[in-house]
C-alpha positions, -999 to +999 in steps of 0.1 A: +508+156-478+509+132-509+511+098-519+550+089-530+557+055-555+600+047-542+616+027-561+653+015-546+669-020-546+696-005-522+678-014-485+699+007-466+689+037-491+654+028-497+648+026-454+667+061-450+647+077-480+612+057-463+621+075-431+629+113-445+596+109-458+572+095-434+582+121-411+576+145-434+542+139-435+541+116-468+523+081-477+551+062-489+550+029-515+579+009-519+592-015-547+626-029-547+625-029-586+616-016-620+592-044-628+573-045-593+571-003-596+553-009-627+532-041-614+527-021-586+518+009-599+489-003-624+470-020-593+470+014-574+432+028-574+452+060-565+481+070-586+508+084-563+518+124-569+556+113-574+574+082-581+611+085-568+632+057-591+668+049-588+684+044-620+704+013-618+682-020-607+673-049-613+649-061-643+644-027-656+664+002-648+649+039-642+648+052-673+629+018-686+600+030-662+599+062-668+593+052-703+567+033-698+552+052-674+551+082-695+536+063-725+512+042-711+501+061-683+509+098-688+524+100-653+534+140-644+564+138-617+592+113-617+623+121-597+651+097-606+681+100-583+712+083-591+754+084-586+759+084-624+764+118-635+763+111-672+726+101-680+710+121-705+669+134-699+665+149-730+639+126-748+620+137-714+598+164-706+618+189-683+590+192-666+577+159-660+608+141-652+639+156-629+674+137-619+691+150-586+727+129-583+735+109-550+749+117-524+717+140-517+711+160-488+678+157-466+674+196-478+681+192-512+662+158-510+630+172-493+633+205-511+629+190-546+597+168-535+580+194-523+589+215-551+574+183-575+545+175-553+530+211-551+534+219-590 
C-alpha cells in the first residue's frame, strides 16, 4: 500500500498505531523522536508517502519537523496527531499538513491515511 515514516515516543501508542497499520497492508518506519525522524528520514533511498508525527517529544517536537521537513525536503503528507487541541497549522499548507486530535479511532485513524496516501 505505501511506505509510512511514525514518529511516537509513547511505546504503548507507537506499537498500537505499528499494528493498525501493518495489517492494513502498510510498510511502516518507526522513530521514537523528532531528531531520529529527521536523521532517519534523509538516509531513506525512498521517501515514505506519509510521516505520522506526535506533537509533543523529545528533542524536537512535531511542528519542529514538519518545518524542516517542508523546507528542506518539500515533503507532501504529514499527519500530526496529538491530545492538545489548541495548536495552530496555519503557517502550513492545508493540504500538505493535517492534525487529527487523540483519542482517535481505528476508522477515523485508517480513514485519514488512506485519504493522505491516495491524494
Amino acid at each position: 500500500m505505501g511506505k509510512i515514516l511514525l514518529v511516537e515516543d509513547d511505546i504503548n501508542i507507537r506499537t498500537l498505531f505499528r499494528k493498525i497499520l501493518i495489517a492494513n497492508g502498510y510498510e511502516v518506519i518507526e522513530a521514537t523522536n523528532g531528531e531520529e525522524a529527521l536523521r532517519l528520514y534523509e538516509d531513506l533511498e525512498e521517501k515514505p508517502e506519509l510521516i505520522i508525527l506526535d506533537h509533543l517529544m523529545p528533542k524536537k517536537s512535531g511542528l519542529e519537523v514538519t518545518q524542516e521537513l517542508l523546507k528542506r525536503y518539500s515533503h507532501k503528507n504529514i499527519l500530526i496527531i496529538t491530545g492538545y487541541p489548541n495548536i495552530d497549522l496555519e503557517c502550513f499548507p492545508k493540504e500538505t499538513v493535517k492534525l487529527k486530535l487523540k483519542p482517535i479511532s481505528v476508522a477515523d485513524f485508517l480513514s485519514e491515511i488512506q485519504s493522505m496516501v491516495e491524494a
